[in-house]
Phi, psi and omega in degrees: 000319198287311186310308182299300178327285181327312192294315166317310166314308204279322165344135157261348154248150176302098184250159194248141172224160209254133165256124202075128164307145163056021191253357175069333188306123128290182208161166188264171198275325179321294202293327172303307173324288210310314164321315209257324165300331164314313197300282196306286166330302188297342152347302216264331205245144165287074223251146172061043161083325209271141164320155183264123174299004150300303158302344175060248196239000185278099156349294186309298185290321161305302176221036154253124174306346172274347163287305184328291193276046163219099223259123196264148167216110192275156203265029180188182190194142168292130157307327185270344199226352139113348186290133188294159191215127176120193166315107154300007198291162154305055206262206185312338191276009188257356157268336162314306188288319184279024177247356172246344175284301166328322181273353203250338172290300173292021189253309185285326177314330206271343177109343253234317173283000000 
């Protein structure tokens, strides 16, 4: 993300790339960052009322309040369902994530997600 951002800065044109294969969405290399920490971030976050698709079916984590905010970081994820899969340990994703969670808060303050 941080790569795009930088490329973007240093440009003197706004160049646009395309998001999604066959989706026609284009975007600034900026607006793809912001996107792709939403996407990845939101994994993590209880966005809309909902659970974090990250607990997937584990109960415990899902809906005991003494649980709930307490967030696993798995070393892979279902694609279709956000749920973690593999090793739960802490490894290399938890300065990541919180580093796209960070960028993705500040995208809404500012209007942007």
């Amino acid at each position: 993300m941080g790569v795009l951002k930088l490329r973007q800065k240093l440009s003197r044109v706004r160049r646009q790339s395309k998001l999604g294969t066959g989706s026609g969405n284009r975007m600034t290399l900026d607006g793809v960052a912001r996107e792709l920490a939403y996407r990845l971030g939101s994994i993590f976050l209880p966005l809309d009322g909902r659970r974090r698709p990250c607990h997937g079916t584990f109960e415990r984590f899902r809906d005991d309040p003494h649980w709930k905010d307490f967030v696993l970081f798995h070393e892979y994820f279902d694609g279709d369902t956000g749920r973690g899969l593999g090793a739960n340990h802490q490894t290399g994703w938890t300065a990541l994530v919180a580093t796209l969670i960070e960028l993705y808060a500040k995208g809404r303050q500012a209007g942007q997600a």
